[in-house]
N, C-alpha and C positions, 0 to 999 in steps of 0.2 A: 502409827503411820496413817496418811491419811485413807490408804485405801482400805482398813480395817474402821474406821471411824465413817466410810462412806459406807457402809452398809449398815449401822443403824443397831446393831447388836454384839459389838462390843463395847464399852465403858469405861475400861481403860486397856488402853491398847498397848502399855507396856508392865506386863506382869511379872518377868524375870526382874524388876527392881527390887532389892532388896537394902534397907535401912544403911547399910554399911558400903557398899556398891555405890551409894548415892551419897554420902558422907566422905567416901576420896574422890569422887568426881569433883565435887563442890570444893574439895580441898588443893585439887591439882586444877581446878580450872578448866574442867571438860563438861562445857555446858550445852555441850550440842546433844540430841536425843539421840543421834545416829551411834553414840561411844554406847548408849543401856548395856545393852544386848552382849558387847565386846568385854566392858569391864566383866560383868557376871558371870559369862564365859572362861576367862584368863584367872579369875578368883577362885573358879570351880575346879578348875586344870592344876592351878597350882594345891588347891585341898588336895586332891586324888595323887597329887606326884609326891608331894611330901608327906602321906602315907605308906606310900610303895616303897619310899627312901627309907624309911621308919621300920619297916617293917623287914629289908632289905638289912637293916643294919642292926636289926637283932636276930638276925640269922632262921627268918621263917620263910618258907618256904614260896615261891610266886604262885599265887594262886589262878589256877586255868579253869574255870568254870565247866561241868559237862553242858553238853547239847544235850536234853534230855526232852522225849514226848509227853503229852500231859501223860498219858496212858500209863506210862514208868514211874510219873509223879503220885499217880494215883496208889498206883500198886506199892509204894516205895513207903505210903503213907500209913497205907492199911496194915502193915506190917504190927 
């Protein structure tokens, strides 16, 4: 974008591209810069959902992360 380019210290100002991202764009015809960011996005959502589905449909369990302090990390570790 250009207001990441008007300061002089970024070089490329679109980094979420990646090889495949940019291989269906070119392939569907979305050659405007403002799509980067959405394909990569939509490609990412769709990894993580058809994981959940996957893992949903062999019967594992949904995994909920604890909220944990480093403190508990720490101690959790030294164990």
């Amino acid at each position: 974008p250009p207001v990441l380019e008007a300061t002089g210290k970024v070089k490329n100002p679109w980094p979420n591209v990646d090889a495949l991202s940019g291989t269906c764009m070119q392939r569907y015809g979305l050659v405007q810069e403002d799509y980067y960011t959405v394909v990569f996005a939509v490609s990412r959502s769709l990894g993580c959902v058809s994981n959940l589905v996957w893992s949903r449909l062999m019967g594992l369990p949904i995994e909920r992360p604890k909220s944990m302090t480093l403190d508990s990390l720490d101690a959790f570790t030294k164990k």
